[in-house]
N, C-alpha and C positions, 0 to 999 in steps of 0.2 A: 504494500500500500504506500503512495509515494503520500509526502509529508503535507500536501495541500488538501488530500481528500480525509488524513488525521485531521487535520484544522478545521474543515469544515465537520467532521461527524466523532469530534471528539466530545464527550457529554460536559465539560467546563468553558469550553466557549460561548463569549457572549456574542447575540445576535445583533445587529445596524437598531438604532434607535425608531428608525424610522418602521422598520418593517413590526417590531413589537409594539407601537402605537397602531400601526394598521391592524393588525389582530386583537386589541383590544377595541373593545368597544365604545366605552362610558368615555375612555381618554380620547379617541377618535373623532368624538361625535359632538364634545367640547370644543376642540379645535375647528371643525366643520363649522361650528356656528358662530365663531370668532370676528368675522368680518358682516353677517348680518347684528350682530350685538351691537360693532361698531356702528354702522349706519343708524340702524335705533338708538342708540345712546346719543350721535349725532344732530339726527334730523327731529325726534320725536322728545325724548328724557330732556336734554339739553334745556332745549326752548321752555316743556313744560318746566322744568327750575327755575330758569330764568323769569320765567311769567310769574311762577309762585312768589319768588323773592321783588318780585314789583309790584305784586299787590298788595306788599305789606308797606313798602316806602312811598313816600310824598313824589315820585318820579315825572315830571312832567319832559313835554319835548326836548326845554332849549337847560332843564334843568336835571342831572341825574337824581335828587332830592337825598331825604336820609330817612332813617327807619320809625317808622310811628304806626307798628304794629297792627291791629285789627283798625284801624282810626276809618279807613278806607270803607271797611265793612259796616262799621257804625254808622256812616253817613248813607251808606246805599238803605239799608234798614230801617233807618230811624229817620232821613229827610229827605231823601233822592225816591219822590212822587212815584215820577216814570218809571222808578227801575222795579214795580211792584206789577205797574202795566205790564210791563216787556215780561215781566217774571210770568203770571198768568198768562200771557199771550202765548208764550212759547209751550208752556202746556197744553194748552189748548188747541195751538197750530199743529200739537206732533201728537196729539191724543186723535183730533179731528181724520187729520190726513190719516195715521197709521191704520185708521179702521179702516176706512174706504180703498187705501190702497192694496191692503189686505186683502176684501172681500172682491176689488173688481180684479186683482193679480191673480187671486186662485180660480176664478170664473173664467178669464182670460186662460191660465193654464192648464183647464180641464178641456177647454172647444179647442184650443191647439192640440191638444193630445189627441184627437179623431183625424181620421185620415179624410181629408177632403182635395177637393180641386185645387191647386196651384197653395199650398200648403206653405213651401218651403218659402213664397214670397209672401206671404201674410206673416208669418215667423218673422222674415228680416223687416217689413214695414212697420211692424208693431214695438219695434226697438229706436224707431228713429228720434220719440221723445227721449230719449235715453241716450242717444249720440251724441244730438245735434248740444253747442257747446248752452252753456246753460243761462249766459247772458242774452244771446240773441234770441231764442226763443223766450226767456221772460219780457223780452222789447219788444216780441213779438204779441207777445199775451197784451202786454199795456196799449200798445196800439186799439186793440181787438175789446178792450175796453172801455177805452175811450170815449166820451161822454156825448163827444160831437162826432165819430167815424164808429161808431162800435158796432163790429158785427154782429155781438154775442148781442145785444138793443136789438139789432136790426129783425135777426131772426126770433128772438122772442116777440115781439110785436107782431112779427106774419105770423108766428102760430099762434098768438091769442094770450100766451102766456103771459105779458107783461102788459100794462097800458102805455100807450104812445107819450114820450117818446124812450120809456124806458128808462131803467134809475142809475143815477151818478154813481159808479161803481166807485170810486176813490174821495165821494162827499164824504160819505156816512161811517163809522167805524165796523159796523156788522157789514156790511158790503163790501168795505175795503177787504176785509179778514175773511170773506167767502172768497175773494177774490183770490187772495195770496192761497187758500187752500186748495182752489181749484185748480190753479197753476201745480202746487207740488204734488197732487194728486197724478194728474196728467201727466208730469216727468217721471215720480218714481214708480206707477201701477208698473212700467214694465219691466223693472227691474223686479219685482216682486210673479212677476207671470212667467217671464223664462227660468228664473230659480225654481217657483213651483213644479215647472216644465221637465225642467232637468231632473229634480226630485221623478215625478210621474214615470218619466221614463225607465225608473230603476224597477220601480213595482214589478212585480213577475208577472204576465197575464194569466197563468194557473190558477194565482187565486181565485182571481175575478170568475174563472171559467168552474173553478169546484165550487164558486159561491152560487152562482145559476142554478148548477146540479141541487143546491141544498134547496132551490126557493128563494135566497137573497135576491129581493128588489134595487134599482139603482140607490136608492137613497141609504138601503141597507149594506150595501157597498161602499160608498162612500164611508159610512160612518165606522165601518168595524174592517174596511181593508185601507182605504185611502187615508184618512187621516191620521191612522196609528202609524204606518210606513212612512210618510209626510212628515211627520211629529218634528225629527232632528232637523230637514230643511226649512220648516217654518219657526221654529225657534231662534235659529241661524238668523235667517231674514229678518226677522222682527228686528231682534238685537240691533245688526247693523243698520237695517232701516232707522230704529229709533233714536239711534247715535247723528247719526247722518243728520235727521229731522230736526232732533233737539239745537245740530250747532249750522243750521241752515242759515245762509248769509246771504247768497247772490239773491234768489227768488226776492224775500224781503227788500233789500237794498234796493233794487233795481226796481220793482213794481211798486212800492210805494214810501220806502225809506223812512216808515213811522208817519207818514200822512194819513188822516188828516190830524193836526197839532199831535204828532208823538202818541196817538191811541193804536195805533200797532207797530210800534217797536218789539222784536222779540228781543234775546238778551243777546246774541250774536252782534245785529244794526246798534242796539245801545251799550256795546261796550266798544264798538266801532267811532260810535258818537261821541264819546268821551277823550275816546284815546288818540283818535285823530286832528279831527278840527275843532274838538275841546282841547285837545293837547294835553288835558289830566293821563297821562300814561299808566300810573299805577291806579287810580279809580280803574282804569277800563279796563288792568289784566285784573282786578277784583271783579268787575262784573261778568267777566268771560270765564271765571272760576266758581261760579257759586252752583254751575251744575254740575259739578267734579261730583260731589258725594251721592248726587242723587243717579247720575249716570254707572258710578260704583256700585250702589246695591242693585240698581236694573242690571246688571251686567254679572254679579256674583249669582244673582236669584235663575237666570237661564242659564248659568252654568249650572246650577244645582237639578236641576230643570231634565238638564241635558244627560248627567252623571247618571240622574233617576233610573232606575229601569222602568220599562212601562208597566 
């Protein structure tokens, strides 16, 4: 036996470092994740620190300010009017929409799941609230608005539904706030109907077919195959939908920016208000933080949710 192949199959030699981190696992799989921790630590941790430590200090634009603890938070609670509105509003705008996008996305992703004529272009059409970027199509909504050009007036008026000429959609504060909800309705239902979609597709059709054998009606299908199967992608959706919703900015901003007088600001536009062309910098990473806790327990409760067995 010549002395290289002792060296290599001698039982005292150690093996390259590299190659016993590849056969380990836990130490592998650490390193594999080293450069996404970065980016996250980055782009996401970072910022949030830094936003947390300016909503404790007096920070304005042209000033870095210094530390005066919850002072920030006392005044949003205790004298900052608006920030009670924006506070309700924002429940309201992501309680509103979430249901409706819910029930027209899974309704959507049940009539997708039948095999019809020209299928695969109704599929790609029914995404394009979803593409197209999310400014222009809310400029688009406001137009379609509009008090003096509005088509959404125009056609309620031929069909009867409204009296001529139709109501100031941006006057009133219930009107502006149907308004901003139909717009985010409209963009996120299809984000909620391909997900559903995709979910649907996994279901086995044997169930469905040993449910017929038993007598199961569709709605008896639905309830005891579809929605238990469904369970983990609609928990999924919800979640990010309500994350999304709650720190929703463009829709708001763009469609009505808290008109009229600041009765729908959500908390996203009024801590924009503050921190920009108020220039109070730590008010407004205070006001962008006060749904931190409440986003946390939504967010621990569907994981627990999810862990569940059914």
């Amino acid at each position: 036996m010549s002395t290289a192949t002792r060296r290599v199959s001698g039982a005292g030699v150690s093996r390259p470092l590299h190659l016993r981190l590849i056969e380990r696992e836990a130490p592998m799989g650490y390193i594999l994740l080293l450069p996404t921790l970065l980016v996250l630590g980055t782009f996401l941790a970072w910022p949030f620190l830094f936003g947390l430590w300016l909503s404790v200090t007096s920070a304005e634009l042209s000033d870095p300010g210094h530390f005066i603890g919850f002072g920030n938070y006392n005044f949003e609670f205790k004298i900052d009017h608006p920030f009670w509105t924006s506070f309700w509003n924002t429940f309201l705008y992501t309680g509103v929409t979430t249901v409706f996008k819910f029930t027209l996305g899974l309704s959507m992703a049940l009539l997708l799941n039948q095999i019809f004529p020209l299928q695969r272009f109704v599929r790609a059409a029914l995404l394009l609230p979803w593409i197209i970027p999310t400014v222009l199509s809310t400029l688009a909504w406001k137009w379609m608005f509009d008090p003096t050009f509005s088509v959404v007036n125009w056609v309620a008026v031929h069909l009867h539904l409204v009296a001529a000429p139709g109501p100031n959609w941006f006057g009133g504060t219930s009107t502006a706030m149907a308004a901003l909800m139909i717009v985010n309705t409209w963009r996120g239902m299809p984000f909620y109907g391909i997900a559903f979609l995709a979910g649907l597709q996994t279901i086995p059709l044997d169930l469905y077919e040993a449910a017929r054998v038993d007598g199961a009606n569709r709605w008896q299908q639905f309830l005891h195959i579809t929605l238990p199967l469904l369970r983990p992608v609609l928990l999924v959706v919800l979640l990010l939908s309500t994350i999304l919703t709650f720190a929703d900015f463009q829709v708001p901003f763009v469609l009505t920016n808290g008109a009229p007088y600041n009765s729908t600001h959500v908390l996203a536009t009024w801590a924009y208000q503050w921190g920009v062309p108020g220039g109070a910098i730590g008010l407004g990473a205070s006001v962008s933080l006060v749904l931190f806790p409440v986003l946390s327990i939504i967010i621990a409760g569907v994981l627990v949710l999810l862990r569940r067995p059914e």
